[in-house]
N, C-alpha and C positions, 0 to 999 in steps of 0.2 A: 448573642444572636448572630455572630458574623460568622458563625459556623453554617448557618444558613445560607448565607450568600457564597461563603468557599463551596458550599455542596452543589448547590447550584452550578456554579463554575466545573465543577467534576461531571456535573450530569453532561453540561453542555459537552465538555473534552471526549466525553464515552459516544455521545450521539456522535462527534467529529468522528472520531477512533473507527467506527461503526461503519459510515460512509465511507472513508477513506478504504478500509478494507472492502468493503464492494467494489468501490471503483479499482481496487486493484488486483481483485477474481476478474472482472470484465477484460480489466487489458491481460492479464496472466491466459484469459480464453482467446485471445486476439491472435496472442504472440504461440500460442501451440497452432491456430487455424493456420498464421504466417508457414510454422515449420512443417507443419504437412503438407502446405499448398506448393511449398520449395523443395519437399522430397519427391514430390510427384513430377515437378518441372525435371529433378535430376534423373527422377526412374524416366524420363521422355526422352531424354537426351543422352541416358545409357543405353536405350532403347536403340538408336540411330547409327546403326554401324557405320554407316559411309559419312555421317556427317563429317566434314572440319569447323561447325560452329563450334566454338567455346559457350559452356552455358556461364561464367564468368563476364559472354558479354550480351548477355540476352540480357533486352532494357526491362522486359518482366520479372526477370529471377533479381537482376538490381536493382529492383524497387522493392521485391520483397525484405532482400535482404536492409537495404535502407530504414525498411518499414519496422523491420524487429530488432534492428538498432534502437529506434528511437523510442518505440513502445517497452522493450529491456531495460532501457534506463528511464524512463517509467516506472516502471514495477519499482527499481531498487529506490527513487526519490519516495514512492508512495509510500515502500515499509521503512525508509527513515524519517516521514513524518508520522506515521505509525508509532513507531515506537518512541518518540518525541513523546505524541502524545499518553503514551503511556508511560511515562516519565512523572506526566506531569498529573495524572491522574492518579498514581499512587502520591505523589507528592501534598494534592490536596485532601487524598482519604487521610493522611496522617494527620493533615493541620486540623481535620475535622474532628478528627479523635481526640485530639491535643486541645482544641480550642471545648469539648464538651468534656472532658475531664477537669479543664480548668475551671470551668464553669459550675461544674457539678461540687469541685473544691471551693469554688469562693462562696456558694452556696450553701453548704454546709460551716464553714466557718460563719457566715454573715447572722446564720438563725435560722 
C-alpha cells in the first residue's frame, strides 16, 4: 500500500508542476509587455531628432529595463523548479510501478 501514499506524493508534485508553469506564462506575458513598452520608449526617442537625452538615462526605460531583469530571472528559477519537479515526478511514477509489481509478486508467491 505505500504505493499509495508515493502516488499521492506524485499527484501533489504534478498539481505543483502545474502552478509553477502558470506562474511562469504570467511572468513570461510580463516580460514580452516589459519589451514592447521599451521598444516604444526607443521608437520615442529615435523619433527626437534634436534630442541630446540618452534614453540609457531615462529613469522610465531604467526601470523597465531593471523590471525584466528581474522577472527574466524569474522565468529561468521558475523552469528550474519545473523541471526539479519533474525529476521528481517521474521518479515516484517509477517507485509506483516498482512498489505494485512487487506487490503484485509477493502476492502471487504468498497464494
Amino acid at each position: 500500500m505505500a504505493f499509495l501514499a508515493i502516488d499521492s506524493q506524485r499527484n501533489l508534485f504534478t498539481l505543483q508542476k502545474s502552478q509553477l508553469e502558470f506562474e511562469q506564462m504570467l511572468v513570461m506575458n510580463q516580460v514580452n509587455w516589459l519589451q514592447k513598452e521599451m521598444a516604444y520608449v526607443q521608437g520615442v526617442y529615435d523619433q527626437e531628432e534634436n534630442s541630446d537625452a540618452s534614453i540609457d538615462e531615462d529613469p522610465y526605460y531604467m526601470a523597465l529595463q531593471d523590471q525584466e531583469e528581474y522577472l527574466t530571472s524569474r522565468t529561468e528559477a521558475l523552469e528550474s523548479q519545473v523541471n526539479t519537479l519533474n525529476e521528481e515526478i517521474s521518479s515516484a511514477k517509477q517507485q509506483v510501478q516498482n512498489n505494485i509489481k512487487s506487490s503484485c509478486g509477493l502476492n502471487l508467491i504468498g497464494g
